[in-house]
Residue, then its C-alpha position, 0 to 999 in steps of 0.5 A: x512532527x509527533x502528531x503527524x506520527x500519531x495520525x499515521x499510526x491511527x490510519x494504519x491500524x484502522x487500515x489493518x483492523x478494515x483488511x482484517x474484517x475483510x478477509x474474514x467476512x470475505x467482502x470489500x467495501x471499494x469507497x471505504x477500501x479507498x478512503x482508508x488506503x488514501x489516509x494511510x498514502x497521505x499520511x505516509x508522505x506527510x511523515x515522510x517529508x520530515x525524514x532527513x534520509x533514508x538507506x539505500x534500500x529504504x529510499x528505493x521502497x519510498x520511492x516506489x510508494x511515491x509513485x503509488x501515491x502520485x497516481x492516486x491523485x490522477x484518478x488511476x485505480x492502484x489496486x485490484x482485489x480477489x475475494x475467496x471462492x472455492x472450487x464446487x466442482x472437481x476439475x483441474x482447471x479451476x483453481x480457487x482464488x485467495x483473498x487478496x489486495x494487491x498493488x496494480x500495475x501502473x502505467x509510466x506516464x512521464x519518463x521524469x519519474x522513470x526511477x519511481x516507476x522502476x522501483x515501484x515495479x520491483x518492490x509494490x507491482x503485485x505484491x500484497x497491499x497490506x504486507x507492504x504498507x505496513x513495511x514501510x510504516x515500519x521503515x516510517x517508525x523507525x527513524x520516528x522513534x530515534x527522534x521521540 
């Protein structure tokens, strides 16, 4: 059980430290991008497993990255990305972009799932990849560190 933890940890900090160089250099590799976001999945639910129970809250948002991961293994792409661009011409119409990763907006395919995909929308739809795989690595972390 330690090791699984050890190996989550791992994937997330090599997630953060492959985030972190993107935004700076403003550039996403998509395979690497993939692969690192996919350990970090894997290994969340490998963890996952071995937590007896959850709060009400944290047992929504583990739900919603459930269903993140269960639409990886079908092949359906679960982010989208912006890099950074600056306006070069004054107009009010064109806004620069951020850079950002983001969680797509996934389709239900199975009403079986219908609470996943409700919570999936409220807490991951959208929002931040980064921000919200390392929150719920902090939710992972605090039930591991009560039993090392």
């Amino acid at each position: 059980m330690k090791d699984n933890y050890a190996i989550l940890k791992k994937k997330i900090d090599n997630f953060n430290l492959f985030y972190a160089e993107c935004k700076i250099q403003n550039n996403i590799n998509n395979i690497l991008l993939k692969e690192k976001l996919f350990d970090v999945l894997s290994w969340m639910e490998v963890c996952i497993i071995n937590i007896p129970s959850f709060n009400e809250e944290e047992s929504k948002i583990i739900s919603a990255i459930k269903y993140a991961n269960n639409k990886r293994k079908h092949s359906i792409t679960i982010y989208t990305h912006t890099l950074s661009t600056f306006d070069l011409l004054p107009s009010k119409d064109l806004l620069p972009s951020k850079f950002k990763i983001i969680w797509n907006d996934l389709p239900l395919e199975s009403k079986g799932f219908s609470n996943q995909h409700k919570n999936y929308v409220k807490y991951l739809m959208k929002k931040n990849i980064h921000e919200t795989l390392n929150n719920i690595f902090s939710i992972i972390s605090k039930y591991y560190m009560e039993t090392l």
